[in-house]
N, CA, C and O of each residue as an XYZ file, in Angstrom:
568
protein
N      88.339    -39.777    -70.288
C      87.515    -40.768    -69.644
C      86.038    -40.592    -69.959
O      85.164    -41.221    -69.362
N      85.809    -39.753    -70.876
C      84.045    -39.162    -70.717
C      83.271    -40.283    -71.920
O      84.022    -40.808    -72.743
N      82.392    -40.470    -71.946
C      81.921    -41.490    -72.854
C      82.027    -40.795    -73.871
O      81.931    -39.578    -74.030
N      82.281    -41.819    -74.732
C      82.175    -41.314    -76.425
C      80.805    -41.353    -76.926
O      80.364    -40.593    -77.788
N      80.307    -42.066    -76.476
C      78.550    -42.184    -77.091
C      77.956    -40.934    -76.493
O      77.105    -40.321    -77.138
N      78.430    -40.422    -75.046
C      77.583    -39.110    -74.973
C      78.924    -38.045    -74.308
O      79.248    -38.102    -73.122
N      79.432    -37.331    -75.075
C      80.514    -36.607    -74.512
C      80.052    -35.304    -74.062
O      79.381    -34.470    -74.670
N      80.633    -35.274    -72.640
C      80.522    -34.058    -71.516
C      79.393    -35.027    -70.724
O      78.890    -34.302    -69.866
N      78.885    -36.156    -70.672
C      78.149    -36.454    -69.863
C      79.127    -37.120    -68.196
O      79.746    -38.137    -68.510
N      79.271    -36.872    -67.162
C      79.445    -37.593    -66.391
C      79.308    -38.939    -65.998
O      78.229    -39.529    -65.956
N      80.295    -39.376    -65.740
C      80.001    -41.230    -65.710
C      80.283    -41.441    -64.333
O      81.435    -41.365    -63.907
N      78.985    -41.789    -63.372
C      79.675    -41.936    -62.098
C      79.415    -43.502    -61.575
O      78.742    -44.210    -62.324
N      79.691    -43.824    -60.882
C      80.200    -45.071    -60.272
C      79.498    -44.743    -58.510
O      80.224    -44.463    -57.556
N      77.629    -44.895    -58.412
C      77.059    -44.926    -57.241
C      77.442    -46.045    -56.025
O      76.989    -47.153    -56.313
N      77.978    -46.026    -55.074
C      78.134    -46.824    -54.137
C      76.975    -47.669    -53.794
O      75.868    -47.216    -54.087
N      77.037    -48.715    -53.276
C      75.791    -49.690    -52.791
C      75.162    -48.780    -51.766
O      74.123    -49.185    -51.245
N      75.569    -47.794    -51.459
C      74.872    -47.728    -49.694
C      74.375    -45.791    -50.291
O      73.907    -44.999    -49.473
N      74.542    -45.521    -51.322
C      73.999    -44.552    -52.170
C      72.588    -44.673    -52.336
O      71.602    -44.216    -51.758
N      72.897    -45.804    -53.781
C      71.787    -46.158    -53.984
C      70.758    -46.794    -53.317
O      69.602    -46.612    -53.702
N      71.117    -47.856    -51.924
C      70.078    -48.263    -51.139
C      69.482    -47.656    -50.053
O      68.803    -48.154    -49.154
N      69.960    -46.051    -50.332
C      69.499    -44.689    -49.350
C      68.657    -44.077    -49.931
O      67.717    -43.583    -49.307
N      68.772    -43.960    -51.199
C      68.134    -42.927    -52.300
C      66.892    -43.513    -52.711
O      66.044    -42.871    -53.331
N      66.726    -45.046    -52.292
C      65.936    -45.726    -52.934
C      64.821    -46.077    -51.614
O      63.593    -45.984    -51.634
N      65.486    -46.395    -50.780
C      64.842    -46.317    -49.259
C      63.990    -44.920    -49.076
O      62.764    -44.897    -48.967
N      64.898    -43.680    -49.057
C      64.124    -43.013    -48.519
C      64.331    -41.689    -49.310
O      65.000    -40.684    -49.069
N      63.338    -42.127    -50.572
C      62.960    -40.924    -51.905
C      62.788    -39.858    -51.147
O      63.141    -38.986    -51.941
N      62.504    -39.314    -50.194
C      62.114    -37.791    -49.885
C      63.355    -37.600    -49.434
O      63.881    -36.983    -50.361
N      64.221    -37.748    -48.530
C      65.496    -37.433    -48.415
C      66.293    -37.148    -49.282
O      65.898    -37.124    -50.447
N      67.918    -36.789    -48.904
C      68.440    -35.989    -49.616
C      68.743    -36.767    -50.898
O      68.665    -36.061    -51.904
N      69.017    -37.842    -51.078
C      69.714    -39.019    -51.562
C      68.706    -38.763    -52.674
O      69.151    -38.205    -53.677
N      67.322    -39.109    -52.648
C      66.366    -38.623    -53.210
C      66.101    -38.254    -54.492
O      65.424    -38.657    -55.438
N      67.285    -36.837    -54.076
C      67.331    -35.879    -55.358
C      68.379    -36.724    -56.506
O      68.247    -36.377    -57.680
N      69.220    -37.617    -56.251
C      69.768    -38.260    -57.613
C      69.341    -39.095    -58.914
O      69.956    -39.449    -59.919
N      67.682    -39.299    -58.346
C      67.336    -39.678    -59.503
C      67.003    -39.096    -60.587
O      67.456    -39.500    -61.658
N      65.985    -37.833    -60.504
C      65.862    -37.430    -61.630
C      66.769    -36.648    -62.771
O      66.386    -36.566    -63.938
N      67.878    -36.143    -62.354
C      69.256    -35.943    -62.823
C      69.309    -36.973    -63.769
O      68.882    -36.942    -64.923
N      69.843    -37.843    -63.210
C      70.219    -39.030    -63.752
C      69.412    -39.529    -64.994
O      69.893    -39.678    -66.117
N      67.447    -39.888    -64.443
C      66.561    -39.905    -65.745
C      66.539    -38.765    -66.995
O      66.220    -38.975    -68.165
N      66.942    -37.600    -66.434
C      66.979    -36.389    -67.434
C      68.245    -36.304    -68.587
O      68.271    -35.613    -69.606
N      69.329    -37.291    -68.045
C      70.355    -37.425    -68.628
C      71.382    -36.702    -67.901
O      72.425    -37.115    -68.409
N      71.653    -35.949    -67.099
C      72.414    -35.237    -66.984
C      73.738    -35.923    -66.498
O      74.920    -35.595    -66.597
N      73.093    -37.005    -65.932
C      75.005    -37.773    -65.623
C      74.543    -39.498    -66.148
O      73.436    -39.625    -66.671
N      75.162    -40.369    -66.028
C      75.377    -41.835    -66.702
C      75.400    -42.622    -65.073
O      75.916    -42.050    -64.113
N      75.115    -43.235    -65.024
C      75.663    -44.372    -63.687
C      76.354    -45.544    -64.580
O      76.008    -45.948    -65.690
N      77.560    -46.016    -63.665
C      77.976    -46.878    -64.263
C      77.855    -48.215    -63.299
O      78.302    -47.931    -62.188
N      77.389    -49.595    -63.368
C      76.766    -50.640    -62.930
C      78.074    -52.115    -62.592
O      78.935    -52.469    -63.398
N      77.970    -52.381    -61.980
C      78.030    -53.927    -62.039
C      77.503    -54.916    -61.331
O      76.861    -54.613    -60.325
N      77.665    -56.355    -61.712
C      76.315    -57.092    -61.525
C      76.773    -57.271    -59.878
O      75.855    -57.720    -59.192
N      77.774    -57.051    -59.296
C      78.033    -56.947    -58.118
C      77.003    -56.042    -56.922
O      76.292    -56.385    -55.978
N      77.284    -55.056    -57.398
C      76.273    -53.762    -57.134
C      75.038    -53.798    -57.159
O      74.263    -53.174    -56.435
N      74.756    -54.668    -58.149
C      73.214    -54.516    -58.058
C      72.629    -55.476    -57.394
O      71.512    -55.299    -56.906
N      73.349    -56.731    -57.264
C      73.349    -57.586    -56.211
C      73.203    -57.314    -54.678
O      72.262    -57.358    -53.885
N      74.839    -56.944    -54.581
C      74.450    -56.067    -53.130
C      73.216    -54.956    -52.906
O      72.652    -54.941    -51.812
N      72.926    -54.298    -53.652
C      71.769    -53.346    -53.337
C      70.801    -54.130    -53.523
O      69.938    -53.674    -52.773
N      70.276    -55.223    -54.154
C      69.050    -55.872    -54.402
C      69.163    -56.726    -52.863
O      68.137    -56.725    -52.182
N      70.203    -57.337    -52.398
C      70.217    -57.919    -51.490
C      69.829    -57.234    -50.339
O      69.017    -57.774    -49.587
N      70.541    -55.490    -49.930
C      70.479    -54.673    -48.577
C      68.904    -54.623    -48.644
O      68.215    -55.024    -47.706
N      68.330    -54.063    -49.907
C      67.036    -53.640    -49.724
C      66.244    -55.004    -49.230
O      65.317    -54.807    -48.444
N      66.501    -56.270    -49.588
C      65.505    -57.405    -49.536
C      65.731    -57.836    -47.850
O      64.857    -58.452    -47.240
N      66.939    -57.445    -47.258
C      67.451    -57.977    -46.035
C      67.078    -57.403    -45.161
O      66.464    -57.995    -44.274
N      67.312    -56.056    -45.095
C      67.767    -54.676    -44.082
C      65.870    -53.887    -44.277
O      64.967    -53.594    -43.493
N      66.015    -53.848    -45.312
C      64.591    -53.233    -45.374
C      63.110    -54.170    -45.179
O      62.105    -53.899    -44.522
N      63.387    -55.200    -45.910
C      62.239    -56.150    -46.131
C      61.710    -55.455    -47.585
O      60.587    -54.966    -47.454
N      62.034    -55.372    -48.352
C      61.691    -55.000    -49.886
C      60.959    -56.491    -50.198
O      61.114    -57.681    -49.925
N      59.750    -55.305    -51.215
C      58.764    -57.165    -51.403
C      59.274    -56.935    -53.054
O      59.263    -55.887    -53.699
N      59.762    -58.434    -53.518
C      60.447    -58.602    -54.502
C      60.155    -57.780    -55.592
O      61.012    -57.114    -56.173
N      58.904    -57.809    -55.904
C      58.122    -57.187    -57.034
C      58.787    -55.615    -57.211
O      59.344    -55.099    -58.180
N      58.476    -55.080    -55.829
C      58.825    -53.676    -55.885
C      60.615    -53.449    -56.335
O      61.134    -52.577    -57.032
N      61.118    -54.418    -55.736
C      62.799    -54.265    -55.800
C      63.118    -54.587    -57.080
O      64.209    -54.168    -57.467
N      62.346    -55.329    -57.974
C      62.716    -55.658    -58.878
C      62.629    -54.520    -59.730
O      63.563    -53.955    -60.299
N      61.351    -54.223    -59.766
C      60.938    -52.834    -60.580
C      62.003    -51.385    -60.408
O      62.561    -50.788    -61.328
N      62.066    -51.036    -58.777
C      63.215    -50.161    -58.577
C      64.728    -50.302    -59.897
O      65.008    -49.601    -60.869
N      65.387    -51.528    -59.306
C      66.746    -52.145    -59.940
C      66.440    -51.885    -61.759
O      67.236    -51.552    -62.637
N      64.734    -52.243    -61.850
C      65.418    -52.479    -63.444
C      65.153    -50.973    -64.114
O      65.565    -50.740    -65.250
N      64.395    -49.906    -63.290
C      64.322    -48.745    -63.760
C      65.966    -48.373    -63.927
O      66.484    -48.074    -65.003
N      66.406    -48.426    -63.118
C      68.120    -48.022    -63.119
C      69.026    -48.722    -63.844
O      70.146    -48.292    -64.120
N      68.648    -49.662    -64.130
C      69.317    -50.867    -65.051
C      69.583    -50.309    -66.433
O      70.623    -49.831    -66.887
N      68.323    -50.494    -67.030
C      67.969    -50.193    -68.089
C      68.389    -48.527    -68.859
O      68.120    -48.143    -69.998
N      69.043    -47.875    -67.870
C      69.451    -46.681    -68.128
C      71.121    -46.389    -67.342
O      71.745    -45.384    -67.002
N      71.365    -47.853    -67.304
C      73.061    -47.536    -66.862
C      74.091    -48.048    -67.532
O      73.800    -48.992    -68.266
N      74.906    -47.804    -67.512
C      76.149    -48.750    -68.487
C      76.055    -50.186    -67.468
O      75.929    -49.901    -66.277
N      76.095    -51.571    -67.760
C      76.896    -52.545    -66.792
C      78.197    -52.959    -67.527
O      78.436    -53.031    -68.733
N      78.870    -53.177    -66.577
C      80.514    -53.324    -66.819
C      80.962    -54.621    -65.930
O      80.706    -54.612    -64.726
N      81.481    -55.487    -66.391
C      81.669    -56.670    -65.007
C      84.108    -56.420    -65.474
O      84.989    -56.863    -66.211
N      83.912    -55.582    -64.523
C      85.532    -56.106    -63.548
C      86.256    -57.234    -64.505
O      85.633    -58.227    -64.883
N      87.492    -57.015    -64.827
C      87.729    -58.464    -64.865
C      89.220    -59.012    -63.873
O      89.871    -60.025    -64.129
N      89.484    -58.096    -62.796
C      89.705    -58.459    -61.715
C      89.178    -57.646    -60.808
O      88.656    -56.636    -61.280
N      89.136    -57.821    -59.146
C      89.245    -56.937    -58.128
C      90.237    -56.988    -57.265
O      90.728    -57.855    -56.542
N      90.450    -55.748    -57.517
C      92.153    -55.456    -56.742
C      91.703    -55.414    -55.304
O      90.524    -55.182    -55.038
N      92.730    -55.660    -54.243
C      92.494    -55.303    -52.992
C      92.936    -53.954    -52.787
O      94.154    -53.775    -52.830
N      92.018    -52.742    -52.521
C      91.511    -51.775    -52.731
C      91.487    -50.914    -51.011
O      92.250    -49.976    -50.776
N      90.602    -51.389    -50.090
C      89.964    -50.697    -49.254
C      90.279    -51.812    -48.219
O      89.325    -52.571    -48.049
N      91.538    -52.133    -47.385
C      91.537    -52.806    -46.487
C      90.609    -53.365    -45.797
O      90.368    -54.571    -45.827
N      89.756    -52.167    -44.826
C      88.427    -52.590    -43.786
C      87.123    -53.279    -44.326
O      86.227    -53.517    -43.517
N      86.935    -53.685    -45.937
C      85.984    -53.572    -46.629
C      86.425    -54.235    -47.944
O      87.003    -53.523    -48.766
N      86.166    -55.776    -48.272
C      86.559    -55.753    -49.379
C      85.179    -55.705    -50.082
O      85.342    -55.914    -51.284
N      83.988    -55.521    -49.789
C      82.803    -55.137    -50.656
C      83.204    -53.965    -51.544
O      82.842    -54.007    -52.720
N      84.093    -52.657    -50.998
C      84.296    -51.852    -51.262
C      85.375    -51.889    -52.568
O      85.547    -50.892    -53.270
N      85.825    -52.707    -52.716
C      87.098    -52.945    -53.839
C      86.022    -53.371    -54.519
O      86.433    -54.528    -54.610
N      85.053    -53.402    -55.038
C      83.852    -54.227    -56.277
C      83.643    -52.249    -56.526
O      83.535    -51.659    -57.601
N      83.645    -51.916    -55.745
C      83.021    -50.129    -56.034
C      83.896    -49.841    -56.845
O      83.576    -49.478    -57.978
N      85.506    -49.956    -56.370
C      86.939    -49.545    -57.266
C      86.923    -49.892    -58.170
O      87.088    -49.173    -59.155
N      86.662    -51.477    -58.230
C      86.679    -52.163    -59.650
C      85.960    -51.746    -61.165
O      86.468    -51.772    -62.286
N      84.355    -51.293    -60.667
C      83.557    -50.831    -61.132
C      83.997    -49.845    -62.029
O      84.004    -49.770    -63.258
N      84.437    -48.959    -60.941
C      84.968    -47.685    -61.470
C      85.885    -47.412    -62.398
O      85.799    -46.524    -63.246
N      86.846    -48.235    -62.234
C      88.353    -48.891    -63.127
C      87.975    -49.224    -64.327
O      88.628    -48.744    -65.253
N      87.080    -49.930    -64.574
C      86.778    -51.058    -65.480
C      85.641    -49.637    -66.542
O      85.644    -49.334    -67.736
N      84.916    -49.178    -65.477
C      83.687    -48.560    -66.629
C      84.592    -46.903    -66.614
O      83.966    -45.843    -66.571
N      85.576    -46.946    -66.643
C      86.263    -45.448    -67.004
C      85.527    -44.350    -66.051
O      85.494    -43.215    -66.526
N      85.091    -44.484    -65.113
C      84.065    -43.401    -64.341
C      85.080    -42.067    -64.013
O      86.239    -42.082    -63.600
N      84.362    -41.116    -64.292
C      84.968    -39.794    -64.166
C      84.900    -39.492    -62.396
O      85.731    -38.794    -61.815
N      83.717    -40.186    -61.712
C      83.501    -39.875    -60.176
C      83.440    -41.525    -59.226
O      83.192    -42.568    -59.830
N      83.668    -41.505    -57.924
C      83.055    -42.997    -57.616
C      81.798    -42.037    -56.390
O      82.413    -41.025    -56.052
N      80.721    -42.040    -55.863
C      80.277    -40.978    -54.741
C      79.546    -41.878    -53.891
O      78.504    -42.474    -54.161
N      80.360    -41.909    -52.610
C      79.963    -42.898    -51.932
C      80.056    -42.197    -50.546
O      80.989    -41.401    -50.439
N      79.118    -42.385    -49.299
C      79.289    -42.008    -48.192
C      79.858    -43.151    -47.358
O      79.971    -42.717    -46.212
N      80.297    -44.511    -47.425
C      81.259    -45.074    -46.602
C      82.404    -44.811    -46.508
O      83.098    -44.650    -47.512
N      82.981    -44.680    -45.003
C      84.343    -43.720    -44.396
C      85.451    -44.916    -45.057
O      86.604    -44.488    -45.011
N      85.362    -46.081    -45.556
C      86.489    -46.525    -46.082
C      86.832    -46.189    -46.710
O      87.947    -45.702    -46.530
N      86.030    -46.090    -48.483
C      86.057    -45.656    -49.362
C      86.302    -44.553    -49.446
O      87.236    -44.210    -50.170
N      85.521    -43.570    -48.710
C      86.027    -42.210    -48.844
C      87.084    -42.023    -48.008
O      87.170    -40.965    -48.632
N      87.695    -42.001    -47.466
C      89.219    -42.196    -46.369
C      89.860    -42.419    -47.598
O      90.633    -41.462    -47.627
N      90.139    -43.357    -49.127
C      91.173    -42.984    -49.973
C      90.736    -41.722    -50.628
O      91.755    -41.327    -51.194
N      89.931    -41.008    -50.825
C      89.943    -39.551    -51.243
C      89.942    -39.936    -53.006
O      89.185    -39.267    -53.710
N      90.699    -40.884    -53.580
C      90.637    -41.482    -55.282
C      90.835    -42.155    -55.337
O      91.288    -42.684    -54.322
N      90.748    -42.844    -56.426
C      91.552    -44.057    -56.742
C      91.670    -44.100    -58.169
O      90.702    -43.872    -58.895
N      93.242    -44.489    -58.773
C      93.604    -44.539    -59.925
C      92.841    -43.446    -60.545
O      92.078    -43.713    -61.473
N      92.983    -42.160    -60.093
C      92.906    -40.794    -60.402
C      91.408    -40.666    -60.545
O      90.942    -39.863    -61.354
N      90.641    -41.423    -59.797
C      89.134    -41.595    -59.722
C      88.725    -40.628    -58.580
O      88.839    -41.185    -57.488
N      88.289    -39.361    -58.500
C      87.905    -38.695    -57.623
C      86.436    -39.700    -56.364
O      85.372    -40.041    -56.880
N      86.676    -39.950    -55.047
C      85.751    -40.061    -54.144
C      85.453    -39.284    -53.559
O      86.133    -38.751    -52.682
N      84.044    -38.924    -53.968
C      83.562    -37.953    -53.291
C      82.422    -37.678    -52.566
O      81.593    -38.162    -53.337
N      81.765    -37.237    -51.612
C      80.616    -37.376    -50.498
C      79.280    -37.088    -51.817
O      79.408    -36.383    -52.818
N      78.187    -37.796    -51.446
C      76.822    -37.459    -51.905
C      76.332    -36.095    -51.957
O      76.012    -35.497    -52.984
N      76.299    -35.680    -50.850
C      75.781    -33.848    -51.148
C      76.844    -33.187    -51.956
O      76.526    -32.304    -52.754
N      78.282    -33.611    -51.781
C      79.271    -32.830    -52.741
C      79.018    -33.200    -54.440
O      79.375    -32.530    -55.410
N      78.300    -34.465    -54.412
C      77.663    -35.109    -56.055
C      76.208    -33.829    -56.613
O      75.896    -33.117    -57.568
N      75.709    -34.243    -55.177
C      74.202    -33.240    -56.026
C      74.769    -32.510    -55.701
O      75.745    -33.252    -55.590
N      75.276    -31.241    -55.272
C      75.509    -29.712    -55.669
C      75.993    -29.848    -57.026
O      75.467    -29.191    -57.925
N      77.061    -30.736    -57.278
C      77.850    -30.576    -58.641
C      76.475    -30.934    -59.971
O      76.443    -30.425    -61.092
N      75.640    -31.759    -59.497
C      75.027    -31.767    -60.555
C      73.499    -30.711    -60.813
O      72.824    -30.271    -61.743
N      73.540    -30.690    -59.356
C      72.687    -29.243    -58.945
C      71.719    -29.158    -59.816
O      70.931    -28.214    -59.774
């Protein structure tokens, strides 16, 4: 499953509520996943779903002034795989936002999905896709 363009790199599959934590509130723990990520050390893998929903939480929930959200999204953009699904399975009963996370993951071969919502993480994998908690992501990439 590891990319061929960069092999041994990690390909993970960030949850919406990841990234609109990490991005909210840079000094927190969440925080620490960006520069990893800019340094190369792991891949994010994207879809236009995702970035939707996170462009949306931040513009709704936060009050993000466009300019800034835009700039955030395309720093991460521009350094992620995007992959668009070409179905979404029903996935996560309580949550079908959460089956766009699966899909993601399915579709862009992701070695991890790391998400702190109890739906998602309540299946523990999917289609041999390890889910796993945020602090259990940064230690691993440490």
């Amino acid at each position: 499953m590891r990319n061929a363009k960069h092999p041994g790199k990690l390909r993970v599959v960030l949850d919406t509520n990841v990234i609109v934590s990490s991005l909210q509130f840079p000094n927190g723990t969440l925080g620490g996943l960006w520069q990893p990520f800019h340094e190369g050390k792991y891949g994010i893998i994207l879809s236009k779903f995702i970035v939707s929903e996170t462009a949306r939480k931040l513009r709704d929930k936060f009050r993000w002034e466009e300019a800034e959200l835009q700039h955030a999204l395309r720093t991460i953009v521009r350094k992620a795989e995007i992959v668009e699904p070409k179905a979404v399975p029903r996935v996560v009963p309580d949550d079908s936002d959460d089956d766009h996370i699966a899909a993601c993951a399915l579709e862009g071969q992701a070695d991890l999905i790391v998400s702190g919502d109890r739906h998602l993480s309540k299946l523990g994998s999917y289609a041999g896709i390890p889910i796993v908690r945020p602090v259990d992501f940064l230690r691993t990439i440490g």
